[in-house]
C-alpha positions in Angstrom: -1.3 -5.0 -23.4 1.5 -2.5 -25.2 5.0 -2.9 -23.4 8.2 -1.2 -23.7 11.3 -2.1 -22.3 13.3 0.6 -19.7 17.4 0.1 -19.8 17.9 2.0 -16.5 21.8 2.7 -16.0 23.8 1.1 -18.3 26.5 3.5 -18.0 30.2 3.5 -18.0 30.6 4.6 -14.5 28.6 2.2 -13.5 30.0 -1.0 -15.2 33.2 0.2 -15.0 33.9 3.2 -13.7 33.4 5.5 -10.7 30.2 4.1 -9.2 31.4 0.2 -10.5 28.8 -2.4 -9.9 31.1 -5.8 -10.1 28.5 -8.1 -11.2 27.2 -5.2 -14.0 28.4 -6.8 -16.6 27.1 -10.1 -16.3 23.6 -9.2 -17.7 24.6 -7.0 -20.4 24.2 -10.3 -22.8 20.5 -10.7 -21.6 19.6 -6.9 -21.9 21.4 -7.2 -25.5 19.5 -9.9 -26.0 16.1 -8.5 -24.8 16.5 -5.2 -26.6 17.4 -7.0 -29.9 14.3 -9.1 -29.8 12.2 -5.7 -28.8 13.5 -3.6 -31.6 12.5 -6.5 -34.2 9.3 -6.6 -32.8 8.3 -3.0 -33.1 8.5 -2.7 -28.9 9.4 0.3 -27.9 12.8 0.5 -26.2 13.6 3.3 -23.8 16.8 4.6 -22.6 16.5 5.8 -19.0 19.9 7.7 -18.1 21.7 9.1 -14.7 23.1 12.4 -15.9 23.8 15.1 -13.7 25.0 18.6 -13.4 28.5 19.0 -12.4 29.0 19.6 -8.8 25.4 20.7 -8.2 23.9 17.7 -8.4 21.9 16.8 -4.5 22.8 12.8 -5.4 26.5 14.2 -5.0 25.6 14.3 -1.4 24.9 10.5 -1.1 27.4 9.0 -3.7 30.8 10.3 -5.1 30.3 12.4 -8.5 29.0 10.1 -11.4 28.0 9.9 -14.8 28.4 13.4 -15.4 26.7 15.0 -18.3 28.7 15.1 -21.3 31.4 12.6 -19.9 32.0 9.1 -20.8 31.0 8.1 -17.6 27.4 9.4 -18.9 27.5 7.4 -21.9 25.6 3.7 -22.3 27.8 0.8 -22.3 29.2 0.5 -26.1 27.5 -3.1 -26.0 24.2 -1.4 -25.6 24.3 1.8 -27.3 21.0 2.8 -28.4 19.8 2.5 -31.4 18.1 5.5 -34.0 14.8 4.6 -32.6 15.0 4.6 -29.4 14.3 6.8 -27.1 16.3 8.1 -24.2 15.2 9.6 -21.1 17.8 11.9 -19.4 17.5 11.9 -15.4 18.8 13.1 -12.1 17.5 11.2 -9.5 16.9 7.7 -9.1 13.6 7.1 -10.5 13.0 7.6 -14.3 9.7 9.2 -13.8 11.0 11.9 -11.0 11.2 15.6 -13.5 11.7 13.5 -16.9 8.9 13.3 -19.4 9.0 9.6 -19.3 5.4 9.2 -18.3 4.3 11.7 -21.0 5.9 9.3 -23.6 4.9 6.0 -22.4 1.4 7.7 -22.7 2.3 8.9 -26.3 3.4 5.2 -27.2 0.1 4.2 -25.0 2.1 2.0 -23.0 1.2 0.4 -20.0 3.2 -2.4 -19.4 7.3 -1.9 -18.4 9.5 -4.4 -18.6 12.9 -3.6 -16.4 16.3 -3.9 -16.8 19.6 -2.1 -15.5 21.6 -0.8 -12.6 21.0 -1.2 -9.8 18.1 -3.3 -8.7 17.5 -1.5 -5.4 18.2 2.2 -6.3 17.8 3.2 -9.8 15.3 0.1 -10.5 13.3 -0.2 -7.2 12.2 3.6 -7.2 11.2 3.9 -11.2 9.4 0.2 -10.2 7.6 2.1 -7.3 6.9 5.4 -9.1 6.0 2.7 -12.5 3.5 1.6 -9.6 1.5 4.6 -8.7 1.2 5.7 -12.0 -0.6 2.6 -12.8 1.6 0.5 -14.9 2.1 -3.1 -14.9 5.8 -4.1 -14.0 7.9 -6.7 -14.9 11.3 -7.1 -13.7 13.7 -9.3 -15.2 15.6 -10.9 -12.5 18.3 -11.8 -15.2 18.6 -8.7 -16.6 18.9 -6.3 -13.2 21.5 -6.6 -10.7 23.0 -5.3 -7.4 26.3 -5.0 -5.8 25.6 -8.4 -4.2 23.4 -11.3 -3.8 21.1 -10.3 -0.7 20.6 -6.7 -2.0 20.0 -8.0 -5.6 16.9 -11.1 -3.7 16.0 -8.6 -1.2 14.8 -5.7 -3.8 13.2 -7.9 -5.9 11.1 -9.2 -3.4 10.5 -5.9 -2.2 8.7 -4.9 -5.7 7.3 -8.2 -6.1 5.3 -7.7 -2.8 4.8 -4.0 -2.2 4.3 -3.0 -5.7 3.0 -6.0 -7.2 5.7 -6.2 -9.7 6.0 -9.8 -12.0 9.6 -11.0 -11.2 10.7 -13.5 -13.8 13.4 -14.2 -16.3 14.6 -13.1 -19.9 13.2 -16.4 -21.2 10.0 -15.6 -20.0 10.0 -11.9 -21.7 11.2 -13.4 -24.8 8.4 -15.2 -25.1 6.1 -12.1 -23.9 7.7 -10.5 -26.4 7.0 -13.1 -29.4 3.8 -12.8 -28.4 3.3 -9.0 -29.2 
C-alpha cells in the first residue's frame, strides 16, 4: 500500500471568509498534525485547491464568488501552508480529480491509497471520495480531520462514502498509526 494524504480546501474563504465553514477551524490541529507526521515519513502530501476564474466560474452559479485565483481568499490557511515538497493541485469544481492532473500524479508517486482531509465533507470531499472511487483507489476519510457546516451533514456524508463508495471512516489516531507503519 503507498498513501498520500489530500488537504482538500483549507482556504481562507472558507475558514474565515466568504464561504465560512463555522466549525472549519476545529480540525486544523489534526490535519496539522497528520501532515506533520506524513512529511516525516516520506508520505506524499497533496494540496487540493478551489481556485476559480473571476466571474466566469459555473460554481458562481451555485455559491457566492470564492477563493478567487490570486486572492487571499485562494490561499491555504497560514496554519497549513504547504510545504517545499508538496504538491498542490489547483481546481475548479468540487472534485480534485474533475480537469486537474491529480490522478496523473498519484500514478507518478504510484499511489493508491488516499487519505482525506478538508472542507467540506459533503461537497469538496464527498465528490473527490466518489471520483477517488471509480478510479480505483482505496479511501480513507478522517472523520476528525473533515467537517461540515453542521452535525447531520458532517454524519450523513460520511456514511454516504462509507457505504456507496466503500470508503474507511476512522480517526487521526488511527492514520497516525497507518502512517508509522509506512
Amino acid at each position: 500500500m503507498k498513501v498520500a494524504v489530500l488537504v482538500i480546501d483549507m482556504l481562507n474563504d472558507f475558514v474565515t471568509g466568504a464561504l465560512k465553514c463555522e466549525r472549519a477551524t476545529r480540525i486544523i490541529p489534526n490535519i496539522k498534525r497528520l501532515v506533520e507526521t506524513a512529511r516525516e515519513k516520506g508520505v506524499p502530501v497533496i494540496y487540493t485547491n478551489d481556485t476559480h476564474l473571476h466571474a466566469v466560474d459555473k460554481e458562481f452559479q451555485v455559491w457566492k464568488q470564492h477563493a478567487v485565483s490570486g486572492t487571499w481568499g485562494a490561499q491555504v490557511v497560514d496554519e497549513l501552508k504547504p510545504a517545499e515538497k508538496d504538491y498542490v493541485i489547483h481546481k475548479r469544481r468540487y472534485s480534485a480529480f474533475f480537469a486537474t492532473d491529480l490522478d496523473l500524479l498519484l500514478r507518478e508517486l504510484n499511489v493508491d491509497t488516499l487519505i482525506l482531509t478538508g472542507l467540506v465533507t459533503n461537497v469538496c470531499v464527498q465528490h473527490t471520495a466518489a471520483d477517488a472511487f471509480f478510479r480505483g483507489y482505496k479511501v480513507i476519510v478522517l472523520r476528525d480531520c473533515v467537517e461540515a457546516v453542521n452535525e447531520e451533514t458532517h454524519t450523513t456524508a460520511l456514511e454516504y462514502m462509507k457505504t456507496f463508495y466503500g470508503c474507511t471512516v476512522t480517526t487521526l489516531s488511527d492514520a497516525l498509526t497507518l502512517l508509522g507503519q509506512t
